[in-house]
ROVO-484745 format. One record per residue (C-alpha): x, y, z; residue number from 1. Coordinates in nm, 4 decimals, m for minus. Each point is the difference from the previous one (the first is absolute). Layout:
% residues N
node xx:X | yy:Y | zz:Z | pos:NUM
...
% end
This chain:
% residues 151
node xx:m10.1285 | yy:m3.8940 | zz:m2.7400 | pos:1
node xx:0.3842 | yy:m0.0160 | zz:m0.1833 | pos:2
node xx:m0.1715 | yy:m0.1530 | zz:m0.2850 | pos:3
node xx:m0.2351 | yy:0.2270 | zz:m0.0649 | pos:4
node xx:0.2370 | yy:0.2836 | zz:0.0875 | pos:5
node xx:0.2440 | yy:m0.1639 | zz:m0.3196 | pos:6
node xx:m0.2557 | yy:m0.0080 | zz:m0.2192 | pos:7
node xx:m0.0708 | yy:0.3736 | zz:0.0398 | pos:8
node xx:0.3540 | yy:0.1390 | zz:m0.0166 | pos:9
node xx:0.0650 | yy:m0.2401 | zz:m0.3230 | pos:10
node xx:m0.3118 | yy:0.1720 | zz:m0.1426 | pos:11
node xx:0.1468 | yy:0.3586 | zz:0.0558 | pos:12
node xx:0.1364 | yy:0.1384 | zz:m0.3384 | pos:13
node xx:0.3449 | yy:0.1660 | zz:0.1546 | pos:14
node xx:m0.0469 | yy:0.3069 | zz:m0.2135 | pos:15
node xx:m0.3467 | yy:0.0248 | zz:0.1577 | pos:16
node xx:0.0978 | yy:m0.0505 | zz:0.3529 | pos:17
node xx:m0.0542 | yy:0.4012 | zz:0.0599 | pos:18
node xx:m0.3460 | yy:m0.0918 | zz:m0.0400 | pos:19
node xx:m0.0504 | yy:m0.2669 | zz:0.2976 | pos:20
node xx:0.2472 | yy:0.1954 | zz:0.2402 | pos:21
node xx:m0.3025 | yy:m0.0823 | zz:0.2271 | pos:22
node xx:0.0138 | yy:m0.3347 | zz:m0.0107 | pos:23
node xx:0.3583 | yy:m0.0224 | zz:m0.0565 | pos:24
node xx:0.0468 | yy:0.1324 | zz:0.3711 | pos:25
node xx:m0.2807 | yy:m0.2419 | zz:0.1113 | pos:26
node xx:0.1660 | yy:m0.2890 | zz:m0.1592 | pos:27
node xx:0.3863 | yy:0.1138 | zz:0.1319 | pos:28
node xx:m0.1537 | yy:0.0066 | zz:0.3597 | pos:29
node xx:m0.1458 | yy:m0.3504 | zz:0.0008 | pos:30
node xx:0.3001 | yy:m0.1596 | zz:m0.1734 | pos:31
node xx:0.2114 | yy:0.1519 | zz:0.2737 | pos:32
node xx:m0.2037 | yy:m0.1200 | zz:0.2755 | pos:33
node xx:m0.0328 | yy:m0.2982 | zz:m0.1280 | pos:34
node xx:0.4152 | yy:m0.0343 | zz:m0.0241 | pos:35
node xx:m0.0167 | yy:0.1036 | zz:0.3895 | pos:36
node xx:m0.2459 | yy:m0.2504 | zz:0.0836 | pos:37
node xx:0.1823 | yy:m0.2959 | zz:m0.2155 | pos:38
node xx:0.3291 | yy:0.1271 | zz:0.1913 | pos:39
node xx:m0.1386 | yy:0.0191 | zz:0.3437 | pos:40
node xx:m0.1635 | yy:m0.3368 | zz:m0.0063 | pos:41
node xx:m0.3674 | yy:0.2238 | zz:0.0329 | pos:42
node xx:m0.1380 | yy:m0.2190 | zz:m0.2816 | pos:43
node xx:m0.0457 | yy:m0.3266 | zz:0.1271 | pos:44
node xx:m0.1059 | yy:m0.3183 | zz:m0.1883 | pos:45
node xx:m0.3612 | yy:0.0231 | zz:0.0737 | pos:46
node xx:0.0196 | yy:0.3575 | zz:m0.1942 | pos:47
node xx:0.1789 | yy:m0.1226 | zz:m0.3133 | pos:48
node xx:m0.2360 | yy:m0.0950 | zz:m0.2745 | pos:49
node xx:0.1791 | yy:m0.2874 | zz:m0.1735 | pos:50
node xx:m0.1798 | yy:0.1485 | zz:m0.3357 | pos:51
node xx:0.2339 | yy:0.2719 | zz:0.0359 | pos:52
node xx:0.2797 | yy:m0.2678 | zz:m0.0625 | pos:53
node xx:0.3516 | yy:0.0685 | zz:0.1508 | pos:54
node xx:0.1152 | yy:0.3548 | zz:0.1681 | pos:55
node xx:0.2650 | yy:m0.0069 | zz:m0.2823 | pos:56
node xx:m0.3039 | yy:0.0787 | zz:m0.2708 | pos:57
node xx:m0.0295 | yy:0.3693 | zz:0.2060 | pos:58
node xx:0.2964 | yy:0.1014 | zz:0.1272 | pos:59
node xx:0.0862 | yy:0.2235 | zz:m0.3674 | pos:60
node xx:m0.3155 | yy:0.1450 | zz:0.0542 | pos:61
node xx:0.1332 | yy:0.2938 | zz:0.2471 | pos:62
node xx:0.2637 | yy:0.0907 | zz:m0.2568 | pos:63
node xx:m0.2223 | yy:m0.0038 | zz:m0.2806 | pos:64
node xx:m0.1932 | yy:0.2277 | zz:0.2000 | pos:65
node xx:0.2611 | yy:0.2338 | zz:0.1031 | pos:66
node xx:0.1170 | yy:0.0203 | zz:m0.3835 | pos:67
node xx:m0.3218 | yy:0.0801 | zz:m0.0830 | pos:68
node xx:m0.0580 | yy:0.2627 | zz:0.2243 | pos:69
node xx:0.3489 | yy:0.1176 | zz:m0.1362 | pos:70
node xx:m0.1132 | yy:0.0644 | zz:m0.2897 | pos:71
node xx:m0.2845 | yy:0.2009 | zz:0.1722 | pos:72
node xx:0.2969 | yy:0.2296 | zz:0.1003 | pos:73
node xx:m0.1861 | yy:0.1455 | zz:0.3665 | pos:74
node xx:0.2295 | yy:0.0706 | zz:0.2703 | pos:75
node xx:m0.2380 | yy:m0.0366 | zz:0.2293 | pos:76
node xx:m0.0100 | yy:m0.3583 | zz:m0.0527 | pos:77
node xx:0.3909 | yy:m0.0550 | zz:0.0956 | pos:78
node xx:m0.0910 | yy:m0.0227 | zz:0.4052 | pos:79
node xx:m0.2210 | yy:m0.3216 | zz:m0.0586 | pos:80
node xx:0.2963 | yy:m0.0870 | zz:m0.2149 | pos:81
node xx:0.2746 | yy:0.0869 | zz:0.2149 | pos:82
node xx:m0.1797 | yy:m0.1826 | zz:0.3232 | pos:83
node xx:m0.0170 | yy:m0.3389 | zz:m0.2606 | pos:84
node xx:0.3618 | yy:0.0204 | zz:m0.0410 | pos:85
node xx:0.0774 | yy:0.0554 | zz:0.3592 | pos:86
node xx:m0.1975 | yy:m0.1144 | zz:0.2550 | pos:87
node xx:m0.2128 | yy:m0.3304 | zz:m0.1216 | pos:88
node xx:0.2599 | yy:m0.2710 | zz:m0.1156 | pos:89
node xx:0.3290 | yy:m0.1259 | zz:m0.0333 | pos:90
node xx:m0.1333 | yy:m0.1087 | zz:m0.3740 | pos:91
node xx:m0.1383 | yy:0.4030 | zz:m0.1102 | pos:92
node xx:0.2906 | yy:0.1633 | zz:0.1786 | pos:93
node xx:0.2551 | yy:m0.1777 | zz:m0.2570 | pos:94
node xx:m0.2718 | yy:m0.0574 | zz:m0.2894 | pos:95
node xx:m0.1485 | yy:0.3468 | zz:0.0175 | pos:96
node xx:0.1688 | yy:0.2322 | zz:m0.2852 | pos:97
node xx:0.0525 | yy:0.3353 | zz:0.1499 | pos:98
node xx:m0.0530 | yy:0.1096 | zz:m0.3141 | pos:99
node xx:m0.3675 | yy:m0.0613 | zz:m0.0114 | pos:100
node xx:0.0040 | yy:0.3099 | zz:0.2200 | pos:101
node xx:0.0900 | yy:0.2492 | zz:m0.2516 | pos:102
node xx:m0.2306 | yy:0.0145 | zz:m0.2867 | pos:103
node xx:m0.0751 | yy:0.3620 | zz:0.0721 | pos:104
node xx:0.3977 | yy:0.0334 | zz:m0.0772 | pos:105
node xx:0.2493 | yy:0.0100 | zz:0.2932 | pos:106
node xx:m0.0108 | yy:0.4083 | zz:0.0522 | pos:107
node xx:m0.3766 | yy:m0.0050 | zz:0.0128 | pos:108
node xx:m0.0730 | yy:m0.2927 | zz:0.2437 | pos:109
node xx:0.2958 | yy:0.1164 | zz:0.2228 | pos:110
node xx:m0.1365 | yy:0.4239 | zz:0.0089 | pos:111
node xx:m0.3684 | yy:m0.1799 | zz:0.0679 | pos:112
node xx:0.1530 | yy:m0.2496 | zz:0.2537 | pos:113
node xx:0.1649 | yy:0.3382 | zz:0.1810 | pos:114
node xx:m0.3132 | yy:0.1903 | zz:m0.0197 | pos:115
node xx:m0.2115 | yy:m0.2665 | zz:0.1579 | pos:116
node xx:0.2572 | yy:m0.0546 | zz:0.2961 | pos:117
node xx:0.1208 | yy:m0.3247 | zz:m0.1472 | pos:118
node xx:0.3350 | yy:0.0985 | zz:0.1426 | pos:119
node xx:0.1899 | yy:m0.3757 | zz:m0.0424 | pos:120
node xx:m0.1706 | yy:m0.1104 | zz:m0.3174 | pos:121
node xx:0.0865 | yy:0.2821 | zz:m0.1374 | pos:122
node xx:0.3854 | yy:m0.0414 | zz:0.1162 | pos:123
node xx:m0.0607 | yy:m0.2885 | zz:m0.1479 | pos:124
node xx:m0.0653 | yy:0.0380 | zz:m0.3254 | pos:125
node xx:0.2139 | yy:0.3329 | zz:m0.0585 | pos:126
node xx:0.3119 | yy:m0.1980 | zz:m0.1116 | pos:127
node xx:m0.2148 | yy:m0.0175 | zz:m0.3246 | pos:128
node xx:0.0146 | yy:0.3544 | zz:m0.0435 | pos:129
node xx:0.3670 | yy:0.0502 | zz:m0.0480 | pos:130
node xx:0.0679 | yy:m0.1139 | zz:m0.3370 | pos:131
node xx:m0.1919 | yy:m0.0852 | zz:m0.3368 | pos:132
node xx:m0.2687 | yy:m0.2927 | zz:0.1058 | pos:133
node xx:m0.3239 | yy:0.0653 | zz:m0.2185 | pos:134
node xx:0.2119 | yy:m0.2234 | zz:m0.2535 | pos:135
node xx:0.1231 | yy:m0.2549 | zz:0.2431 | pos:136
node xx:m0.4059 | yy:0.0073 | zz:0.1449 | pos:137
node xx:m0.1530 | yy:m0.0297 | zz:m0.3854 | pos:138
node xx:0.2442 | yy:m0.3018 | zz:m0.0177 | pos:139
node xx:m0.0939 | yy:m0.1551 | zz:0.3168 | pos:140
node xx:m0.3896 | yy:0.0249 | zz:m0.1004 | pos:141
node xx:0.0485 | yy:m0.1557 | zz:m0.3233 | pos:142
node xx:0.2098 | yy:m0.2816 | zz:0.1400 | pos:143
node xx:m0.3157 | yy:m0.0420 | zz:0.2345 | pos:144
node xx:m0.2438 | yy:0.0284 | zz:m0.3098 | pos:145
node xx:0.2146 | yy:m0.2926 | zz:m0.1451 | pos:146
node xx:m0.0457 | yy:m0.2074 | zz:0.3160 | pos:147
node xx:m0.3789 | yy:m0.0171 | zz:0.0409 | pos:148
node xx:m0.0885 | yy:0.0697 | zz:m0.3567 | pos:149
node xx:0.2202 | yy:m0.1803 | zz:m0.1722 | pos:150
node xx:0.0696 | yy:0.2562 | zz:m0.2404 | pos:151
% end
């Protein structure tokens, strides 16, 4: 359920989220499928639990997700990430930070990306790799720390 799935990712302590990868990854794939059913009309009236309240109380829960598993910095999570972006919704496709993908660092996730046959996510993402953008990524994550924090 979205509310339950809130309440777990505003327990996660951020510089913990290493330690619930697992569930990080668990939590990531039912946010995005519930974006795809919200956006493809799958999710019908008879399925929404008005406890839940509005759609509007869940939709931050996919980025608060993907920052988390940012901070988990695995490259292997970037194609669950990348297919969120791409080919849900309208909604993730302009609300879904690329940079959420790169918490392994741009060289890293693009080499692993490569490696794995990720050919166009990799293509991708490689602009990253051509100037200075740990800095402009530490940035980024704080500004995101600010936003669901507070702090």
């Amino acid at each position: 359920m979205p509310a339950t799935r809130k309440r777990a990712l505003r327990a996660i302590d951020p510089d913990e989220a290493a330690r619930h990868h697992e569930l990080l990854r668990g939590l990531f794939a039912a946010e995005v499928e519930f974006r795809r059913r919200l956006a493809h009309d799958d999710l019908g009236d008879a399925d929404w639990d008005p406890a839940w309240g509005e759609d509007d109380d869940y939709f931050e829960n996919v980025y608060w997700c993907a920052w988390l598993l940012f901070l988990v910095g695995n490259p292997a999570d970037v194609p669950a990430m990348w297919r969120a972006k791409y080919d849900v919704e309208f909604d993730l496709q302009c609300g879904f930070d690329i940079e959420n993908m790169l918490g392994a660092g741009p060289g890293r996730t693009v080499a692993w990306l490569r490696d794995q046959g990720f050919q166009e996510m990799a293509d991708g993402l490689a602009h990253w790799c051509e100037d200075d953008s740990t800095e402009r990524l530490a940035r980024w994550s704080d500004e995101r720390r600010r936003y669901f924090l507070g702090s």
